[in-house]
C-alpha positions as CSV (number, residue, x, y, z in Angstrom):
1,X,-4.7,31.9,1.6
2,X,-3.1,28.5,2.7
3,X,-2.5,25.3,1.5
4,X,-5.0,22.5,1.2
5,X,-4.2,18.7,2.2
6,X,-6.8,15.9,1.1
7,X,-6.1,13.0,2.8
8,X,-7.9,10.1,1.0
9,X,-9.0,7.6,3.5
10,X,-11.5,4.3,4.0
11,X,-13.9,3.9,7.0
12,X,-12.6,1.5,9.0
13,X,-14.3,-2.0,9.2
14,X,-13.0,-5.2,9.9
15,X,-12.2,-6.9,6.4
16,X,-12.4,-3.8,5.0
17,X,-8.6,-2.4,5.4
18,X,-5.3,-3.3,4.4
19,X,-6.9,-6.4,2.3
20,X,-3.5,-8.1,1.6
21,X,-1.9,-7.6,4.8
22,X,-4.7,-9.3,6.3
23,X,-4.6,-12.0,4.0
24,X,-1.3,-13.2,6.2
25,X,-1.9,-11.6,9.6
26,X,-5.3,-11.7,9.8
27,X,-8.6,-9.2,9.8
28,X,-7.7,-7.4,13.1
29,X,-4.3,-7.0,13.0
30,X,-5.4,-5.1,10.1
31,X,-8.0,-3.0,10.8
32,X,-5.8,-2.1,14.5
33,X,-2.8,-1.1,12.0
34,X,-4.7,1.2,9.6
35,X,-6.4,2.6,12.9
36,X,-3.0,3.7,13.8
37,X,-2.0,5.1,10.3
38,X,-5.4,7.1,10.8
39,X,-4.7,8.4,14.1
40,X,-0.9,9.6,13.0
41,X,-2.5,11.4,10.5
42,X,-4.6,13.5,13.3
43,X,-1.9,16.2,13.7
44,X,-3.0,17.3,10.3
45,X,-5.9,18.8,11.7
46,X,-4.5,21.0,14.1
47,X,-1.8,22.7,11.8
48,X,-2.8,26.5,11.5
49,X,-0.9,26.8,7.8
50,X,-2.7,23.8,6.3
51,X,-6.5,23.3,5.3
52,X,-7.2,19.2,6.2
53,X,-9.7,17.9,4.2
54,X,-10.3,13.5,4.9
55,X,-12.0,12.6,1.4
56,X,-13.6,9.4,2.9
57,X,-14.3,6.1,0.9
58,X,-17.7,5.8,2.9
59,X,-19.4,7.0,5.9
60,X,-18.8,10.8,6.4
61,X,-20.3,10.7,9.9
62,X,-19.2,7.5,11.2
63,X,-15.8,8.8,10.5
64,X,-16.0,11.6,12.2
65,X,-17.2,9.7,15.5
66,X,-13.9,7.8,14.5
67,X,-11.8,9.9,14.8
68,X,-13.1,11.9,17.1
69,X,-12.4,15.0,15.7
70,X,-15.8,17.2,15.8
71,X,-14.4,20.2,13.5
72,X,-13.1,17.9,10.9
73,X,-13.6,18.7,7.3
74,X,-15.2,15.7,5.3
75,X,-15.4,15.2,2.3
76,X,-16.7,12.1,-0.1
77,X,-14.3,10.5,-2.4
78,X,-17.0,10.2,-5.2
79,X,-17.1,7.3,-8.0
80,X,-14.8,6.8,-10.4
81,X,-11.4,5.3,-10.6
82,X,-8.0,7.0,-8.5
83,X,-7.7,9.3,-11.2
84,X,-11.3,10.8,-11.2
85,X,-11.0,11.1,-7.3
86,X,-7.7,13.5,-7.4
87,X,-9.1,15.3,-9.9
88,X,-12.3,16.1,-8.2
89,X,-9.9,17.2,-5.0
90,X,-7.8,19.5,-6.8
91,X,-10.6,20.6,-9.0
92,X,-12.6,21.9,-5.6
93,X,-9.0,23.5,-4.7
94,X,-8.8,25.4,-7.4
95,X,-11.9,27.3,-7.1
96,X,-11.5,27.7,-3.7
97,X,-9.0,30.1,-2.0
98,X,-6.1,27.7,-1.8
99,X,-2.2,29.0,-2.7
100,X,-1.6,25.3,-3.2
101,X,-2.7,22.0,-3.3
102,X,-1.8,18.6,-1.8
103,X,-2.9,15.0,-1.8
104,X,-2.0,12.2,0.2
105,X,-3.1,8.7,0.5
106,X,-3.5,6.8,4.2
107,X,-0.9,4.1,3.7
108,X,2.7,5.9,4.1
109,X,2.6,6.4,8.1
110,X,6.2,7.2,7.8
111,X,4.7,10.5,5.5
112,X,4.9,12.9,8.5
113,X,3.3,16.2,9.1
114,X,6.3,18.2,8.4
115,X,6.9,16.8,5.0
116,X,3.5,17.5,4.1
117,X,4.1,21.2,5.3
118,X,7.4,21.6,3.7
119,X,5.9,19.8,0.5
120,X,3.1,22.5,0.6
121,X,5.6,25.3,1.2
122,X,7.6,24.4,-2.1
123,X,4.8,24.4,-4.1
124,X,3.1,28.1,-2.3
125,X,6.8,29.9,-2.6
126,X,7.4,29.0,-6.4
127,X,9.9,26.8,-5.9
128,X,8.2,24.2,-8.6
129,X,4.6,24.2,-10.1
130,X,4.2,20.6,-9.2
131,X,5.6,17.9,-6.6
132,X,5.8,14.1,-6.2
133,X,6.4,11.6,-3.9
134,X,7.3,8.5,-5.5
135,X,7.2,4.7,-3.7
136,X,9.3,1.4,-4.1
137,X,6.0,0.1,-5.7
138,X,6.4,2.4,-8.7
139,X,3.2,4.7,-7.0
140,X,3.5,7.7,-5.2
141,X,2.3,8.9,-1.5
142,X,2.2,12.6,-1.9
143,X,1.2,15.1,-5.3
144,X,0.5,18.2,-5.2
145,X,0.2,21.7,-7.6
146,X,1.0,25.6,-7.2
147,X,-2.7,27.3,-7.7
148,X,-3.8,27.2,-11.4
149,X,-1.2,24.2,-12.4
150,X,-3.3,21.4,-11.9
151,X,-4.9,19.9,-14.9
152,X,-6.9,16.6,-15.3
153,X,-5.1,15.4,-18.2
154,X,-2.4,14.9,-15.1
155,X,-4.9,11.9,-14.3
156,X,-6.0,10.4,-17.2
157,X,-4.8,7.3,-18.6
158,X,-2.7,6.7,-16.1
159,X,-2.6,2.5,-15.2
160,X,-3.4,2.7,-11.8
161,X,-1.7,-0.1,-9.2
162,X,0.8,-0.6,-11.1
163,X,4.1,-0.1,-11.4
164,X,3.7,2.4,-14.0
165,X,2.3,5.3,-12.2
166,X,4.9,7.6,-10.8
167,X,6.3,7.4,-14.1
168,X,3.2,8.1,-16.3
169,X,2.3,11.0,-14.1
170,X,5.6,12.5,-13.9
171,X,5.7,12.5,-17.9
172,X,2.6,13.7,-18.1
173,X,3.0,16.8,-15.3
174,X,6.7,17.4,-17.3
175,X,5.3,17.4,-21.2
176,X,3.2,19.9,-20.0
177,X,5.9,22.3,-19.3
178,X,5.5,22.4,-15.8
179,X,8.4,22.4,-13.3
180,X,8.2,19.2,-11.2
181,X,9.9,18.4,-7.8
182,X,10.5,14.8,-7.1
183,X,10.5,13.8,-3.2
184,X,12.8,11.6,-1.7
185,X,11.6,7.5,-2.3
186,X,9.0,6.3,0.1
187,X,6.7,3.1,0.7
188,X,3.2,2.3,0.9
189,X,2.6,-0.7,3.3
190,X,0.8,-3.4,1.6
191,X,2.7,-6.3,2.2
192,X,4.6,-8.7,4.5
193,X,7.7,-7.0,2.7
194,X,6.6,-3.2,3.5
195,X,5.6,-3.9,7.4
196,X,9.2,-5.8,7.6
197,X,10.6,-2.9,6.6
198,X,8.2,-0.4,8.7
199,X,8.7,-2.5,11.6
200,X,12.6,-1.6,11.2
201,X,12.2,2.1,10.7
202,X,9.7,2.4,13.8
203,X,11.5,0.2,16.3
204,X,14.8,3.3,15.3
205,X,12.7,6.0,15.4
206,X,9.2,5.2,16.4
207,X,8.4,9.2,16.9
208,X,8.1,9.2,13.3
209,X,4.7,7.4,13.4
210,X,4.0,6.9,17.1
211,X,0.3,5.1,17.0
212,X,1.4,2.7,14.5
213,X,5.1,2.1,16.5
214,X,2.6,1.2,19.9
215,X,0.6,-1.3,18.0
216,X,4.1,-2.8,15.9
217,X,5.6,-3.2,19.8
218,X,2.6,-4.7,21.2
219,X,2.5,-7.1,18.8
220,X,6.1,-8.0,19.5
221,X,7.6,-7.1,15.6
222,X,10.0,-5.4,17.3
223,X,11.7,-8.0,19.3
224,X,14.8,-9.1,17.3
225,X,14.2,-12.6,17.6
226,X,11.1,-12.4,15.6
């Protein structure tokens, strides 16, 4: 048995992406960066210890021709609200032949395949029940739960995009007696703010996130003048 990994995603489209980044740099620039944090996350599907599932916010098919990845496993989001979509993930985890169980979002390129493994690995080796990720936006990039942890009280009333949620989750996954691992702090990019500081991290180390470093440099955000 190995781990799972949903990765929740959106089809691309232009003006569908990254809504307020493009509010200040524009439609394209956009829809080219959250191709990028797409195509670092295609690794995923060639680790032999992890199960890649891409829950998709629309078209299964048109995704796949996306990405280009034939053998991809898709899978729709569903309706409801954040919480109702992680639940459903883990829910199809649980009665499947998963050890553990991990969800990620598609706007954290600097969230790299091996922290995803190693995440995964804590959780399959007993090391905690449960794991977070947290972000400077009071979110989270990365949850996850040891095989029959994962409840969906975990996701209920939680008050989504906002700075709240880490927080409300954490208590939640702790007053349930569960051992929880916190993750070193991360970042969404959203904003001006977050792709300042992405464009920083890259330009050191732009192996981290290699698709999204080539678009950041030929767009000249890594020029020091700039």
């Amino acid at each position: 048995m190995i781990p799972d990994c949903h990765v929740f995603v959106r089809l691309p489209g232009l003006g569908q992406v990254k809504t307020r980044l493009a509010a200040t740099r524009g439609d394209e620039f956009a829809l080219a960066l959250y191709g990028a944090f797409l195509e670092d996350l295609l690794p995923l599907t060639l680790e032999s210890n992890i199960r890649t599932i891409f829950r998709v916010d629309g078209g299964l098919e048109e995704f796949r021709r996306r990405i280009g990845r034939p053998r991809a496993i898709l899978a729709e989001q569903g309706g409801g609200d954040l919480g109702e979509r992680l639940s459903r993930a883990f829910a199809e985890s649980e009665t499947g032949a998963a050890e553990a169980s991990v969800a990620i979002g598609s706007d954290s390129p600097l969230l790299g395949v091996e922290e995803i493994r190693n995440s995964a690995a804590i959780l399959v080796d007993g090391a905690a029940e449960a794991i977070l990720k947290p972000t400077m936006d009071g979110g989270y990039s990365l949850v996850g739960f040891r095989r029959g942890c994962f409840h969906p009280s975990f996701f209920e009333g939680i008050d989504w995009s906002t700075e709240k949620v880490f927080e409300q989750t954490r208590d939640l996954i702790v007053k349930a007696g569960l051992s929880c691992q916190v993750l070193e702090l991360g970042y969404d990019v959203d904003v001006d703010a977050d792709l300042a500081r992405l464009s920083e991290d890259l330009a050191r180390e732009p192996g981290r996130a290699p698709a999204t470093a080539r678009v950041l440099d030929e767009r000249g955000f890594f020029r020091r003048d700039l």
